[in-house]
LONU-525062 format. One record per residue: residue in three letters; x, y, z of N, C-alpha, C in turn. Coordinates in Angstrom, 3 decimals. Layout:
{atom 'ala',{X,Y,Z},{X,Y,Z},{X,Y,Z}};
...
END
This chain:
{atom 'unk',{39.842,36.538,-17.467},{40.333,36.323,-16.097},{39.431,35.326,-15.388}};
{atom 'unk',{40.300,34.468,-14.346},{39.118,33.449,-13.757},{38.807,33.606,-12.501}};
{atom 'unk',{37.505,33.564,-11.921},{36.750,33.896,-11.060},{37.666,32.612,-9.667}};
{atom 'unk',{37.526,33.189,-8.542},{37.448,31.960,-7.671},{36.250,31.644,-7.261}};
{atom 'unk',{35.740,30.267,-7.424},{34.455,29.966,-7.260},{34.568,28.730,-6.465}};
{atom 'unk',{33.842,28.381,-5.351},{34.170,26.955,-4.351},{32.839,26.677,-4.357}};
{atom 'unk',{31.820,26.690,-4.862},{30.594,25.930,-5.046},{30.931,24.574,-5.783}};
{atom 'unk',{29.836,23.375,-5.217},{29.840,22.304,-5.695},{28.490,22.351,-6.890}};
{atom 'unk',{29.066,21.975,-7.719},{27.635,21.954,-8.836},{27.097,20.474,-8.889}};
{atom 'unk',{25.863,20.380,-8.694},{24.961,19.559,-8.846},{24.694,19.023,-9.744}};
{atom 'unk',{24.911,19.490,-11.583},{24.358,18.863,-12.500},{25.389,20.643,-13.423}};
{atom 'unk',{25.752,19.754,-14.562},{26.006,20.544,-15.988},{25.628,20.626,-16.852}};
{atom 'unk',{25.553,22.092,-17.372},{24.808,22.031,-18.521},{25.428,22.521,-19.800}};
{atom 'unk',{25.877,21.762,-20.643},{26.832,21.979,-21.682},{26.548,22.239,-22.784}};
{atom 'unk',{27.249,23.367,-23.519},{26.674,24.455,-25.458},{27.284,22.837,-25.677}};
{atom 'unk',{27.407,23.050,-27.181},{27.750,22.119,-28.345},{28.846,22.767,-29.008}};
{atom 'unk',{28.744,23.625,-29.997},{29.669,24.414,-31.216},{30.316,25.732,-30.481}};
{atom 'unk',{31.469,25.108,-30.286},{32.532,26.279,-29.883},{32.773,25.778,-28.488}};
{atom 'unk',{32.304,24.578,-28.027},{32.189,24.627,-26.409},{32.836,23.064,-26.485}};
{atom 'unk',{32.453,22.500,-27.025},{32.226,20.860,-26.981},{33.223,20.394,-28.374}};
{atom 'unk',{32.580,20.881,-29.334},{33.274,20.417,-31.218},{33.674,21.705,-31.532}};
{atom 'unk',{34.309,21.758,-32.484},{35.009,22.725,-33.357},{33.957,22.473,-34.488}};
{atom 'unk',{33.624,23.216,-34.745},{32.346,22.835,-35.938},{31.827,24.058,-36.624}};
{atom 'unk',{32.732,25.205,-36.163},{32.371,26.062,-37.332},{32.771,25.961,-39.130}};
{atom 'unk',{34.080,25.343,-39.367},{34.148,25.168,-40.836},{32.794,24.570,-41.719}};
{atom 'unk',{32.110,23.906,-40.816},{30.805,23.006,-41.415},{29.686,23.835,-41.332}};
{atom 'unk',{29.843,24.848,-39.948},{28.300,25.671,-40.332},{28.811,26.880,-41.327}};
{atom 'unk',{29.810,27.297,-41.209},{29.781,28.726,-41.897},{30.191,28.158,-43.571}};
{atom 'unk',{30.387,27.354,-43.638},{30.267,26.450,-45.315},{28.912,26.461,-45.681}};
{atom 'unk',{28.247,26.335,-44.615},{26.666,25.693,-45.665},{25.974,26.976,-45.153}};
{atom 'unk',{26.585,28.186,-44.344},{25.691,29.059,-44.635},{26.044,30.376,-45.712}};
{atom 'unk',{27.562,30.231,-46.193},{27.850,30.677,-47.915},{27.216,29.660,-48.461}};
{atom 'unk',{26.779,28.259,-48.277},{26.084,28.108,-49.805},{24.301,28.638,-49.095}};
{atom 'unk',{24.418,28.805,-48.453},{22.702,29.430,-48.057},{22.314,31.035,-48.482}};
{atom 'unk',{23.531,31.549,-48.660},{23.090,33.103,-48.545},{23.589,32.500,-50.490}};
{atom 'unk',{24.206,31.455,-51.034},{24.390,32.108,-52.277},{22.946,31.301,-53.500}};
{atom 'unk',{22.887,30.634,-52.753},{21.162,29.879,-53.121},{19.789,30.898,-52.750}};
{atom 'unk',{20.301,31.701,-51.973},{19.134,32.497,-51.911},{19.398,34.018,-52.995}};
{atom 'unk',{20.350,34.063,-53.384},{20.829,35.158,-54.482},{21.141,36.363,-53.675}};
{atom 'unk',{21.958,36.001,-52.080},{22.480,37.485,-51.678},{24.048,37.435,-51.316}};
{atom 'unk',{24.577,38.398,-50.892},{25.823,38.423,-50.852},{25.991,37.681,-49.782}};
{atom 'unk',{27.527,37.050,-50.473},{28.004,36.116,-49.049},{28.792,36.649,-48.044}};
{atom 'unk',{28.601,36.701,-46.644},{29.629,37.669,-46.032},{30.936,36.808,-45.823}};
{atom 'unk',{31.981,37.465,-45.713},{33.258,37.222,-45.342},{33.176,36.389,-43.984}};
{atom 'unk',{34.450,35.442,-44.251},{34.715,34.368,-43.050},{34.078,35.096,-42.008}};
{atom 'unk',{34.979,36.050,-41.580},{35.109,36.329,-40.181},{33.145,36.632,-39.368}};
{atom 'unk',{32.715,37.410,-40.583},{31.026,37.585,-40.469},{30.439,36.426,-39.769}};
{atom 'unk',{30.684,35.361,-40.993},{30.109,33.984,-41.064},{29.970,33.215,-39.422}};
{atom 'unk',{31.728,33.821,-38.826},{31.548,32.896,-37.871},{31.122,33.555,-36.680}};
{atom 'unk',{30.659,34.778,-36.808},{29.332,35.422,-35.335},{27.930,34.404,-35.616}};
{atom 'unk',{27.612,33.905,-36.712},{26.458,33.333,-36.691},{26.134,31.658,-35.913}};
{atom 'unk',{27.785,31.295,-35.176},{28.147,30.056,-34.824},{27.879,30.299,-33.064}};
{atom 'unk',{27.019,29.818,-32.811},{26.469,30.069,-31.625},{24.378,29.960,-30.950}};
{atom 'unk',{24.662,31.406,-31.827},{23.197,31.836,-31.179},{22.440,31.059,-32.298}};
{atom 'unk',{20.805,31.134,-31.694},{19.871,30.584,-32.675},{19.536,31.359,-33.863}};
{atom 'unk',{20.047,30.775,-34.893},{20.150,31.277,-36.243},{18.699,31.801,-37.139}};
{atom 'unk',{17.809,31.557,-36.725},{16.304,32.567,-36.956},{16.951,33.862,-36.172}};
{atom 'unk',{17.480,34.010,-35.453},{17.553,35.046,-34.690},{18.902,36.020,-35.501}};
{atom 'unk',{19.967,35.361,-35.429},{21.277,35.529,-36.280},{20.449,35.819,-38.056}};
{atom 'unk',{20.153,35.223,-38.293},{19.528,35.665,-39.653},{19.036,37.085,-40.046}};
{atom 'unk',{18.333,37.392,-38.423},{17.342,38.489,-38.256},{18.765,39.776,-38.323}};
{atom 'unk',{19.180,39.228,-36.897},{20.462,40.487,-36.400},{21.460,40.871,-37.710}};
{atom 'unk',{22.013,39.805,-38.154},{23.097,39.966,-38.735},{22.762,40.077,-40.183}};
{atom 'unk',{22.082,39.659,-40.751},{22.034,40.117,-42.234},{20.232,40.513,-42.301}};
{atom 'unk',{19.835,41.092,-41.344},{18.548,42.238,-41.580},{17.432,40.996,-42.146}};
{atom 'unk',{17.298,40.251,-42.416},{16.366,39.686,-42.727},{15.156,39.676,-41.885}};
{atom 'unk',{13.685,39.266,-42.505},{12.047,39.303,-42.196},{11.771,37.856,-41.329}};
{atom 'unk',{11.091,38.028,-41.003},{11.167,36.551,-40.248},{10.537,35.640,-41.305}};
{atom 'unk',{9.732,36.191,-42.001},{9.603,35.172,-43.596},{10.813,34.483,-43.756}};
{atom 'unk',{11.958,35.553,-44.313},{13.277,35.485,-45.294},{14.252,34.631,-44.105}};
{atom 'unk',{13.842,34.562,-43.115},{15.170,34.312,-42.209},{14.539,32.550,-41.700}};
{atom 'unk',{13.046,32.292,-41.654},{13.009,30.819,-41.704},{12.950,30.035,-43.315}};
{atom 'unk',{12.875,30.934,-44.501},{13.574,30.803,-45.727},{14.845,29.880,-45.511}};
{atom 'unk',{15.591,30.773,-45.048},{17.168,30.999,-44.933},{17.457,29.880,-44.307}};
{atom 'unk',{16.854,29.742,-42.879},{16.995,28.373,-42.219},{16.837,27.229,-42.796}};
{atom 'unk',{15.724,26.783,-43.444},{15.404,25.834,-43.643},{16.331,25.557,-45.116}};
{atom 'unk',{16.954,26.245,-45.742},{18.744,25.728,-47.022},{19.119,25.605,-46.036}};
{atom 'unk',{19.597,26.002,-45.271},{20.874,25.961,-44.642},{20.886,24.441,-44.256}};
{atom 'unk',{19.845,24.388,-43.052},{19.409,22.836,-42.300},{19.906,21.568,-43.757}};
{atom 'unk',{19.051,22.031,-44.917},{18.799,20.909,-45.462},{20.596,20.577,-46.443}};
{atom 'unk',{21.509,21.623,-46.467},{22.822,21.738,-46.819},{23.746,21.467,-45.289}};
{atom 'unk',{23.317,21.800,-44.297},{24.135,21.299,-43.268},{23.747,19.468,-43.112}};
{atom 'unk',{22.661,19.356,-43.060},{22.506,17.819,-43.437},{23.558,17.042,-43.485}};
{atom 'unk',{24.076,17.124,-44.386},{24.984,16.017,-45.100},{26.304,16.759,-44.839}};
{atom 'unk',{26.406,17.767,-44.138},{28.250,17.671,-43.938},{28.108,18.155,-42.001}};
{atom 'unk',{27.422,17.952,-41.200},{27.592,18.057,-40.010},{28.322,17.237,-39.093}};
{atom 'unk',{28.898,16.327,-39.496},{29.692,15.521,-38.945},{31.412,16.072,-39.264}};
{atom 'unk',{31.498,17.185,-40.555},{32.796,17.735,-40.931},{33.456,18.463,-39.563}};
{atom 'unk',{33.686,17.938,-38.429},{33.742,18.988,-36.876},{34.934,17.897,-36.079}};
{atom 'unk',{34.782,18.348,-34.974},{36.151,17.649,-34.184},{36.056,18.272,-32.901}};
{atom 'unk',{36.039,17.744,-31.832},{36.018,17.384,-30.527},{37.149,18.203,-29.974}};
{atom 'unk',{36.965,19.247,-29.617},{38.401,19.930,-29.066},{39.361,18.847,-27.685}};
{atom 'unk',{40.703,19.661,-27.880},{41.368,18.544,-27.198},{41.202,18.596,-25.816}};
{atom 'unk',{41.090,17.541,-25.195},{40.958,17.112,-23.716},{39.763,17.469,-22.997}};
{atom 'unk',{38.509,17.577,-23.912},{37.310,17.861,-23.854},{36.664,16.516,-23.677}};
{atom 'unk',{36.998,15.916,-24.272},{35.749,14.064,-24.179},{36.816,13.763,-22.887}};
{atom 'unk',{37.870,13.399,-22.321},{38.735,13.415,-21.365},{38.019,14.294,-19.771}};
{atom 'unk',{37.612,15.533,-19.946},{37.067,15.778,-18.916},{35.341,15.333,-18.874}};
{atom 'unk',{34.661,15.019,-19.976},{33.257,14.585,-19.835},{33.332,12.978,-19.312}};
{atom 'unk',{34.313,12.232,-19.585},{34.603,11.031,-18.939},{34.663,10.973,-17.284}};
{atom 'unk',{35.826,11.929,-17.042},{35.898,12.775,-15.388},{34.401,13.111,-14.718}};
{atom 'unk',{33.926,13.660,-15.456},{32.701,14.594,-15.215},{31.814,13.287,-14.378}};
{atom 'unk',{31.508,12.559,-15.447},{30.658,11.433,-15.569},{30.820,10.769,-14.615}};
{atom 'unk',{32.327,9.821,-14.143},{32.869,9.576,-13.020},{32.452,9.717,-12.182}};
{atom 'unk',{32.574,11.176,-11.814},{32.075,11.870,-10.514},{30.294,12.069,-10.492}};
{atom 'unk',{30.229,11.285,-11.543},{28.553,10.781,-11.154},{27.914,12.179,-10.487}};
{atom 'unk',{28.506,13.392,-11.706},{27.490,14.471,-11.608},{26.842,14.633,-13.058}};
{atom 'unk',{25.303,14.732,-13.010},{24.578,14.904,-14.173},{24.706,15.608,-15.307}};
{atom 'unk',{24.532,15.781,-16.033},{25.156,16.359,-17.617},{24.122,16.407,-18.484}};
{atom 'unk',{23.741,17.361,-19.483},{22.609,17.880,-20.029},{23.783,18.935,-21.012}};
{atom 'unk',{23.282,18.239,-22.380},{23.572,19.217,-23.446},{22.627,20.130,-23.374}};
{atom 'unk',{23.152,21.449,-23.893},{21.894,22.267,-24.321},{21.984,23.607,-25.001}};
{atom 'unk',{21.761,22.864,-26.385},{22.466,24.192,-28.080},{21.367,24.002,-28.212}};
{atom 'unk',{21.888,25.608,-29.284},{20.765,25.899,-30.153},{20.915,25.223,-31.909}};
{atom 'unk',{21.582,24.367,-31.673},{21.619,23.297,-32.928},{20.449,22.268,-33.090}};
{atom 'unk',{20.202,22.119,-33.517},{18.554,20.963,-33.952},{18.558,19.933,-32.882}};
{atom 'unk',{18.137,19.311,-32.311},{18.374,18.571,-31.151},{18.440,16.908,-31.741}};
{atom 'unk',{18.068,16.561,-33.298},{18.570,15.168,-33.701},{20.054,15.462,-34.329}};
{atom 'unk',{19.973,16.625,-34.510},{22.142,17.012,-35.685},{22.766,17.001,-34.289}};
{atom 'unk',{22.312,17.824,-32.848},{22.914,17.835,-32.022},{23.793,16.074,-31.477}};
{atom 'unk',{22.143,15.511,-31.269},{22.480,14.324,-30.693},{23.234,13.560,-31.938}};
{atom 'unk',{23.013,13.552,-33.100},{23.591,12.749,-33.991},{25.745,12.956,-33.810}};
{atom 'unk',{25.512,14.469,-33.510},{27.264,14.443,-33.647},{28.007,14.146,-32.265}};
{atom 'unk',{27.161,13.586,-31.031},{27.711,13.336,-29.710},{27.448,11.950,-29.822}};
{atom 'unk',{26.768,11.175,-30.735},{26.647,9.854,-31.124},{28.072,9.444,-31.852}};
{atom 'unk',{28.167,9.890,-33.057},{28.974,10.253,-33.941},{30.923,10.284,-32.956}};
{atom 'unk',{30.596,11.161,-32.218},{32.487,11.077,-31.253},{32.342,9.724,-30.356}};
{atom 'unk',{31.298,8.933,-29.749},{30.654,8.416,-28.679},{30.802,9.014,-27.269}};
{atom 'unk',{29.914,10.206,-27.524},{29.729,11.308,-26.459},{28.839,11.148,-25.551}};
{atom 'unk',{27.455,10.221,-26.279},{26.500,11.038,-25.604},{26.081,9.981,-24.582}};
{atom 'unk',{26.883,8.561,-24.243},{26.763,8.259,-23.203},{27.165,8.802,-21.897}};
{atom 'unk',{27.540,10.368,-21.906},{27.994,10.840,-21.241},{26.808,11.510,-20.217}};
{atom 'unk',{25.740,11.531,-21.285},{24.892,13.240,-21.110},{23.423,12.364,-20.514}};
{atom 'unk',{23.096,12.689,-18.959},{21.468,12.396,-18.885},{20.568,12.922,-19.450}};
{atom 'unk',{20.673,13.898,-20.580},{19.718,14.595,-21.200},{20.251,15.512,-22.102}};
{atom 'unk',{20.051,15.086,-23.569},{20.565,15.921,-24.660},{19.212,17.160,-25.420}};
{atom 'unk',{19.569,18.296,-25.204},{18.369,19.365,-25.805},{18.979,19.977,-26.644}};
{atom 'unk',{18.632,20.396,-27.912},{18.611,20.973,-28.500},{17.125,22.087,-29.458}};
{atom 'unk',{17.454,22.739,-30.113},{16.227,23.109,-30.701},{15.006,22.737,-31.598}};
{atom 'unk',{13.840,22.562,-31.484},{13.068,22.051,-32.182},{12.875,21.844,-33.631}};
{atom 'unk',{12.644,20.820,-34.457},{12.440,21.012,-35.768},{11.780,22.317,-36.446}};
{atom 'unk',{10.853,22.266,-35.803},{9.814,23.813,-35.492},{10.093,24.917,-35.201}};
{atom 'unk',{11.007,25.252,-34.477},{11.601,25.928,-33.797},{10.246,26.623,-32.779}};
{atom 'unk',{9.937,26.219,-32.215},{9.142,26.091,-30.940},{9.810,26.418,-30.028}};
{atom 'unk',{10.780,25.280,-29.963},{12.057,25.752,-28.992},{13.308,26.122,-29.781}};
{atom 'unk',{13.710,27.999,-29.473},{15.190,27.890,-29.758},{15.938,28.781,-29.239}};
{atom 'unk',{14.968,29.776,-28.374},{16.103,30.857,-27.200},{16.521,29.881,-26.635}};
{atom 'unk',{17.871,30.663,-26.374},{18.770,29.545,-25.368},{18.036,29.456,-24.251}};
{atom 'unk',{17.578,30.579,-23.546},{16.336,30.434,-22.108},{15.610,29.574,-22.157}};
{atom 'unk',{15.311,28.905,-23.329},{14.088,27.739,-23.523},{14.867,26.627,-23.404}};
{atom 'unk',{16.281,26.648,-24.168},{16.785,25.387,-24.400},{17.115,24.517,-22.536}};
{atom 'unk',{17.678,25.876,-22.286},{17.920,25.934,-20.495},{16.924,25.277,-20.047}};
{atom 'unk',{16.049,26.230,-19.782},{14.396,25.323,-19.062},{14.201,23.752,-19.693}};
{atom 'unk',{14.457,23.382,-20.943},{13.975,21.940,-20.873},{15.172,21.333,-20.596}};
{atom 'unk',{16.424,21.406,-20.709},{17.175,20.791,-20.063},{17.266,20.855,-18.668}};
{atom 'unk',{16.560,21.958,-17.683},{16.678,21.581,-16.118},{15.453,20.628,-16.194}};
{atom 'unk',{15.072,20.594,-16.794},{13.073,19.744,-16.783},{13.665,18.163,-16.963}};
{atom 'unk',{14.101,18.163,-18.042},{14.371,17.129,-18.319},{15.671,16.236,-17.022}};
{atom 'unk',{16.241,16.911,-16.817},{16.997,16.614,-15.390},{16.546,16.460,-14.481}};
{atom 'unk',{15.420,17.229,-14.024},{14.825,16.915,-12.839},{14.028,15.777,-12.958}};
{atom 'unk',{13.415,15.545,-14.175},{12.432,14.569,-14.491},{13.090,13.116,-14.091}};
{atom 'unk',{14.272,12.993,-14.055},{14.706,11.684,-13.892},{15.701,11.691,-12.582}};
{atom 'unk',{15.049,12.354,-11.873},{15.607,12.379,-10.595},{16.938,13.491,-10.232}};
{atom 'unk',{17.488,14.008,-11.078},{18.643,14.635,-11.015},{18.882,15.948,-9.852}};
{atom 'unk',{19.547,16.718,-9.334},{19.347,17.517,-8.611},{19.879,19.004,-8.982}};
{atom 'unk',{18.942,19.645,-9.741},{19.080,20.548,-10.424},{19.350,22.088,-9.522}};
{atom 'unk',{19.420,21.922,-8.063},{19.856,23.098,-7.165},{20.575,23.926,-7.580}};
{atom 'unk',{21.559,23.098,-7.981},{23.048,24.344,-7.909},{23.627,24.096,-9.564}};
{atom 'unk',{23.141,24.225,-10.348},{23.126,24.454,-11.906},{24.669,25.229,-12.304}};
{atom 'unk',{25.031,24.598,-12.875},{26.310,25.490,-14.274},{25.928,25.443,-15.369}};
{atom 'unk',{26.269,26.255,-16.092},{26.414,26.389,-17.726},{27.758,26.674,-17.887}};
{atom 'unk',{28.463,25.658,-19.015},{29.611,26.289,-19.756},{29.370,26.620,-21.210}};
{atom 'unk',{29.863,27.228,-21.800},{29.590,28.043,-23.201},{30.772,28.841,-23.590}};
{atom 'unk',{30.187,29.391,-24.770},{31.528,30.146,-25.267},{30.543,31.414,-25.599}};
{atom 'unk',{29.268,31.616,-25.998},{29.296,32.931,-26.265},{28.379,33.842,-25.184}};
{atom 'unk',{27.753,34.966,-26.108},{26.716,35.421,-24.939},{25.651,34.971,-24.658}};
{atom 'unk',{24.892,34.367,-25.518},{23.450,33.567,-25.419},{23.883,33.005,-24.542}};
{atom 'unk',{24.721,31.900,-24.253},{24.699,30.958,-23.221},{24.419,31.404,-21.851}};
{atom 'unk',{25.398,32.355,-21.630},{25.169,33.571,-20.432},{24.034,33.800,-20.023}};
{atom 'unk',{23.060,34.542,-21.451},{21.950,35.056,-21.463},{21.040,34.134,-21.266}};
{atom 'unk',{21.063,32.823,-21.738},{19.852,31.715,-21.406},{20.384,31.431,-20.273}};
{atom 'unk',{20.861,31.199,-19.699},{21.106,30.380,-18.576},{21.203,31.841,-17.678}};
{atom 'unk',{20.863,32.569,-17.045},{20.434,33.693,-16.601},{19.556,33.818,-16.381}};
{atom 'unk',{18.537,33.816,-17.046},{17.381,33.957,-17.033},{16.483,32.922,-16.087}};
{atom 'unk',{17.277,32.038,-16.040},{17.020,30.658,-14.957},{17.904,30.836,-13.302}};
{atom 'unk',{18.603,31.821,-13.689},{19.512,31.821,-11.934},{20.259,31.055,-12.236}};
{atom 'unk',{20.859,30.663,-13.138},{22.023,29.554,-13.284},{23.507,30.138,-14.024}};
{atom 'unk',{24.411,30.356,-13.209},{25.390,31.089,-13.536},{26.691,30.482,-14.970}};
{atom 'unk',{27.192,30.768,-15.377},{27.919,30.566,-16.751},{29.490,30.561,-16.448}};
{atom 'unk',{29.940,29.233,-17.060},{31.424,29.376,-17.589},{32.045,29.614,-18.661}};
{atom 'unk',{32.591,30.797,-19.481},{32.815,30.515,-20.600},{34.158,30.191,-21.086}};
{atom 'unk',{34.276,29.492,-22.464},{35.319,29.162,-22.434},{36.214,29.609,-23.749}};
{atom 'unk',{37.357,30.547,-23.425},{37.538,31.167,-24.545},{38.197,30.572,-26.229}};
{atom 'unk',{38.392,29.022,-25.842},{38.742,28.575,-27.242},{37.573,28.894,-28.186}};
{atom 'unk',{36.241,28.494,-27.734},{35.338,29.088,-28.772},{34.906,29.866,-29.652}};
{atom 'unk',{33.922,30.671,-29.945},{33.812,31.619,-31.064},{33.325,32.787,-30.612}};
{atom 'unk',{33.632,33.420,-29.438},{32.735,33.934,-28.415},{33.858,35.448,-29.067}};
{atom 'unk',{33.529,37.223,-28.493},{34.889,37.772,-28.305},{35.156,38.031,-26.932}};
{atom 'unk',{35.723,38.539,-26.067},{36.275,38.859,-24.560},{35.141,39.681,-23.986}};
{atom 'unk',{34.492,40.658,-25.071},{33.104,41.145,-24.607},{31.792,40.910,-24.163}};
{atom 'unk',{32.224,39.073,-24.718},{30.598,38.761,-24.669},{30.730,38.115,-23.082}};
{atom 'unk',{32.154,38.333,-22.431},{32.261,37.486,-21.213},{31.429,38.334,-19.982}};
{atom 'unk',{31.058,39.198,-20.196},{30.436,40.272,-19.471},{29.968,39.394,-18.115}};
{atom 'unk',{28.678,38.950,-18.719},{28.078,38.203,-18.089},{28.309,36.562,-17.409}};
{atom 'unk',{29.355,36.502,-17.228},{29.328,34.897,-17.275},{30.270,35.281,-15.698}};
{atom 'unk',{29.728,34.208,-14.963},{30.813,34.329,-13.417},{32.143,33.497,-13.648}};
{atom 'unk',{32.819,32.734,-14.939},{34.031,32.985,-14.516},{33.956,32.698,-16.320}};
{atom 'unk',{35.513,32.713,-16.502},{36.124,32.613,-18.082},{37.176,31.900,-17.916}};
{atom 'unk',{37.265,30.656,-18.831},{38.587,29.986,-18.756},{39.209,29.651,-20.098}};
{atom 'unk',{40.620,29.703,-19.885},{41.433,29.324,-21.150},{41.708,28.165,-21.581}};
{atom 'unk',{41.899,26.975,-20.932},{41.937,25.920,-20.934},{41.280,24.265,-20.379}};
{atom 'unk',{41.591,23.249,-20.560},{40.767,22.509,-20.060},{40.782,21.944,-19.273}};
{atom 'unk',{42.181,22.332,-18.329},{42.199,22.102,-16.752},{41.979,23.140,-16.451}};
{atom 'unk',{41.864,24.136,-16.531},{41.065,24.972,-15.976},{39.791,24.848,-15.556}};
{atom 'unk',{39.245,24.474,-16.422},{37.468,23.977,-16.771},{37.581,23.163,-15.496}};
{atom 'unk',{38.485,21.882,-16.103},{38.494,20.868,-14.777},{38.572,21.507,-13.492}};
{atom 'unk',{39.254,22.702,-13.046},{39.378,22.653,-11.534},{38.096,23.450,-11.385}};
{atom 'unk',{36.769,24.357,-12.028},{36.131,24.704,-11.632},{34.956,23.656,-11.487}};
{atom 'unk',{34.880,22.491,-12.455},{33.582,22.258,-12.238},{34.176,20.552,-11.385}};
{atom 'unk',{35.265,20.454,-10.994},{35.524,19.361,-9.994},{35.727,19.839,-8.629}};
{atom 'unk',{36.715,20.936,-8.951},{37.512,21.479,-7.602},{38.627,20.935,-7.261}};
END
């Protein structure tokens, strides 16, 4: 259901996978060949695609019990098998159409997944997205940075750093992390249900939308 909301937002802050691209066939591919290179069972589609979202050290941990040894193991196949097919994804429809709008209206824009922050920027290069975005974040090689709360904080940093006016903050997303990082900052959440999210994880988010005029009338008006 969608919230009525008449605030003007100052600057956006936009997920990647499930929000932006369709890009689960490419992660949940290279993470059956990750769980089958490591010699454990592969879970079923539907498993596969809860892990399309949150930061996957973390998803590693939750969802298939792994040590934090076994689970930056795990990461680091996966990374080096997502490599070479991360571009296998697609731009949901009338999504680059409203970041054009967005842009227009000469309000600021800041990616900010928990996807690697060069695969991130490489696949908004890749659609020619990312002249869209004053500041693309994603998670560290290191993973230094990869709660979404972190990813949040350097993307308002990085916004403010170049003058931007980070007051009145949005997040759109599709699952609960997004919610949950961007929360943690006072910055309220749109989610959007084409993604990979379920109706439960909308708990937290101040509004939910089905489509992409929808999207449009909340974050234009």
């Amino acid at each position: 259901m969608i919230s009525t909301l008449t605030r003007t937002w100052s600057a956006i802050l936009f997920d990647l996978d499930g929000t932006i691209t369709d890009s689960a066939p490419a992660i949940t591919n290279s993470l059956a060949r990750t769980f089958a290179v490591l010699g454990r069972p592969v879970p079923a589609d539907a498993e596969l695609t809860a892990y399309v979202g949150p930061p996957l050290l973390a998803a590693f941990s939750e969802y298939a019990g792994m040590t934090p040894e076994e689970a930056v193991e795990a990461l680091a196949v996966y990374r080096a098998d997502y490599q070479e097919r991360m571009l296998d994804t697609a731009v949901y429809p009338g999504v680059a159409g409203l970041l054009e709008r967005l842009h227009e209206a000469k309000i600021p824009m800041a990616l900010a997944t928990s996807k690697p922050e060069h695969h991130a920027t490489a696949v908004l290069e890749h659609f020619d997205l990312a002249k869209y975005f004053t500041a693309m974040v994603g998670s560290s090689d290191l993973e230094t940075r990869s709660s979404k709360a972190d990813i949040v904080a350097e993307a308002l940093a990085r916004l403010g750093a170049v003058g931007a006016d980070v007051a009145a903050p949005v997040m759109v997303g599709d699952r609960r992390y997004d919610a949950e990082g961007a929360a943690a900052h006072g910055v309220p959440t749109i989610l959007v249900e084409w993604g990979y999210g379920s109706p439960t994880e909308a708990v937290g988010a101040t509004a939910t939308v089905y489509s992409v005029d929808q999207l449009a009338r909340l974050l234009l008006g």
